[in-house]
N, C-alpha and C positions, 0 to 999 in steps of 0.2 A: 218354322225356322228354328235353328239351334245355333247356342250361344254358351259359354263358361263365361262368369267372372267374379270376381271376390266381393263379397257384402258382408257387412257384421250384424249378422244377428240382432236382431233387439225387438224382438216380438214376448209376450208372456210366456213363460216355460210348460205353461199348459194348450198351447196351439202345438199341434205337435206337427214333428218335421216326416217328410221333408212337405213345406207349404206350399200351395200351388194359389201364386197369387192369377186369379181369371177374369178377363173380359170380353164380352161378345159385339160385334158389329151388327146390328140389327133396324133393319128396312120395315116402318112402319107404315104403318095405311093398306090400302091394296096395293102386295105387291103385283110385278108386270112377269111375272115368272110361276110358273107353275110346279107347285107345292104340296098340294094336298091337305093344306091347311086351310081354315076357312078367310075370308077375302079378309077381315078386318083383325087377323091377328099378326103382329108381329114377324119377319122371318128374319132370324141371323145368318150373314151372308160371312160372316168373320170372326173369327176367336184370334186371341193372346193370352200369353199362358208363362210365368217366370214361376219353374220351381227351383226355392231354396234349399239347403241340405244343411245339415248340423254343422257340418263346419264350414258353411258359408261359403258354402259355391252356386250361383246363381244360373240355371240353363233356362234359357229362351228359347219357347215353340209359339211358334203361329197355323191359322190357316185362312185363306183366302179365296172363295168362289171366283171366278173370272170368265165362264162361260153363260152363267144367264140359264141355265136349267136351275131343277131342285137342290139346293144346294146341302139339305139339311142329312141325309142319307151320309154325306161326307163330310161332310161339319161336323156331324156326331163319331162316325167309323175315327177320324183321325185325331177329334179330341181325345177318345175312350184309347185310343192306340198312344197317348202321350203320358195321364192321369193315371197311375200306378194305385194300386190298394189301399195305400197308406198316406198318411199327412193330413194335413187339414186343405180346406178350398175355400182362399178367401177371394169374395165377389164385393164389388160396390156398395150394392145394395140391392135388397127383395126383386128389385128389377129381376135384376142376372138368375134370383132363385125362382119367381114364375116361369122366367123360359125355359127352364132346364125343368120343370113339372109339367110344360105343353110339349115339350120334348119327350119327356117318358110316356105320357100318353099315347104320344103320337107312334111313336115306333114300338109301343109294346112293350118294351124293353125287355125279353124274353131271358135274358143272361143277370137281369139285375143289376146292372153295372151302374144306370144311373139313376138307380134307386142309393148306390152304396156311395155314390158322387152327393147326393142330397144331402145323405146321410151325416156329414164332414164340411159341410157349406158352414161360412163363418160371415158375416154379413158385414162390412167395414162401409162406416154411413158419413167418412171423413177424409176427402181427395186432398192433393197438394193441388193446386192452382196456379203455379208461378208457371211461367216462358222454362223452355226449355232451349239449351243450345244443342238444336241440331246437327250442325255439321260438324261441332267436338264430338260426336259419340255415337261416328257413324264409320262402319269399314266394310270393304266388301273381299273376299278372298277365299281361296280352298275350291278344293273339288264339290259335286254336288250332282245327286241324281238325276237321270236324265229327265224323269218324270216331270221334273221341278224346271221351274220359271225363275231365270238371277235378272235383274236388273242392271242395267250397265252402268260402270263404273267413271260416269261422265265427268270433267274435270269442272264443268258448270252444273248444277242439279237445275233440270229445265220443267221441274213436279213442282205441281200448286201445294200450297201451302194447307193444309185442313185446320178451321179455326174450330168446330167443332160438332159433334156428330150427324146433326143437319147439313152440313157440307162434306161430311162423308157418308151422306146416303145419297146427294144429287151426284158424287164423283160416282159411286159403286154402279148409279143407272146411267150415267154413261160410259162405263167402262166395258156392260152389258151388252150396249148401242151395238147393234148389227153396224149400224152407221160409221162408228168413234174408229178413223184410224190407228195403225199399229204404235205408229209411234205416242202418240197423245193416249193409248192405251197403256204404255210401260210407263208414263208419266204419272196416269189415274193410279197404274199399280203399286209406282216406287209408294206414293202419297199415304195410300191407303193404308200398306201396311207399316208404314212411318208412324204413321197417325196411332193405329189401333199400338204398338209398339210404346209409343212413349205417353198414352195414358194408362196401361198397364205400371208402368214405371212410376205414375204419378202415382198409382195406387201401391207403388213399395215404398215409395217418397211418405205417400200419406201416414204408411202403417210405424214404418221406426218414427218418424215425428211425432208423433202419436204415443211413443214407447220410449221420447229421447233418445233415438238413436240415429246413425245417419247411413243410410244403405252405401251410401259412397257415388261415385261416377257409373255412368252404364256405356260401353265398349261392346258392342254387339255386332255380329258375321251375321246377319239377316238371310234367311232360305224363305217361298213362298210360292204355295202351288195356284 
């Protein structure tokens, strides 16, 4: 997904721009999807991704599995297609940095990309926590690849609520569901990438609170394959 909107800075002048604050959606236990990973490790099924610019322009990218094969082949091509050379990558915590080291393992990493993604990780061990409103800081609009899946622009939002990433891994397996009709699937999907979307934001929330600063309101055009 992409997104512009105005933030103020307030990070240490030695995190350097432009920052990509990152978070992954990740299905643990065995998953029900074939991966190539071994049964009892981890698989991220979703990334969010706000990077900042020096002068405090905020663009939002996502991605989202929604078929239920290996999702990581694409999880990985379309992260590495967003995270440019430069800035820093701030993640949660050690979490986010093990998987992105079962990640390079795993694909080899022939190009070293996410070796030099490692290399720039900045590990933030302090979330905001508060409620979020919703439906202030949501729009849908603009043209959009055919590739890509929009969610409609319903005057009721009829998407469950995600309290937190255990109920976004039970939404992700059945949104999987050979079973899970279409409609109750744009529902799983509005959810999901709601969900992964505004704890990325707790984590910008976290970082200026953190720096006394205040990122500002988040105004976001959601896109979501």
């Amino acid at each position: 997904m992409t997104a512009r909107q105005l933030a103020k800075p307030s990070l240490p002048h030695d995190i350097a721009f432009p920052r990509h604050y990152l978070r992954f959606g990740i299905l643990d236990g065995s998953p029900p999807i074939p991966t190539g990973s071994r049964p009892s490790e981890p698989v991220p099924y979703q990334w969010s991704c706000h990077i900042e610019t020096a002068s405090g322009m905020i663009d939002e990218f996502g991605f989202l599995d929604t078929r239920g094969l290996d999702p990581i082949p694409e999880l990985v091509e379309t992260l590495l297609a967003v995270i440019g050379p430069k800035g820093a990558i701030l993640v949660p915590s050690t979490h986010e940095t093990a998987l992105l080291h079962r990640l390079k393992r795993r694909l080899a990493d022939p190009s070293g990309a996410l070796a030099h993604i490692l290399a720039r990780v900045v590990e933030v061990d302090r979330l905001a926590s508060r409620p979020k409103d919703h439906d202030a800081r949501r729009t849908v609009s603009g043209s959009r690849p055919a590739a890509l899946v929009l969610w409609p622009n319903d005057p009721v939002d009829p998407s469950p609520e995600l309290c937190d990433d255990r109920a976004a891994e039970v939404a992700y397996l059945e949104l999987i569901d050979a079973r899970t009709q279409t409609i109750r699937r744009r529902q799983l999907i509005r959810a999901l990438v709601r969900y992964g979307d505004f704890r990325i934001s707790d984590l910008v929330h976290a970082v200026a609170e953190h720096s006394d600063g205040d990122p500002g309101p988040f105004a976001s055009d959601p896109v979501f394959n």
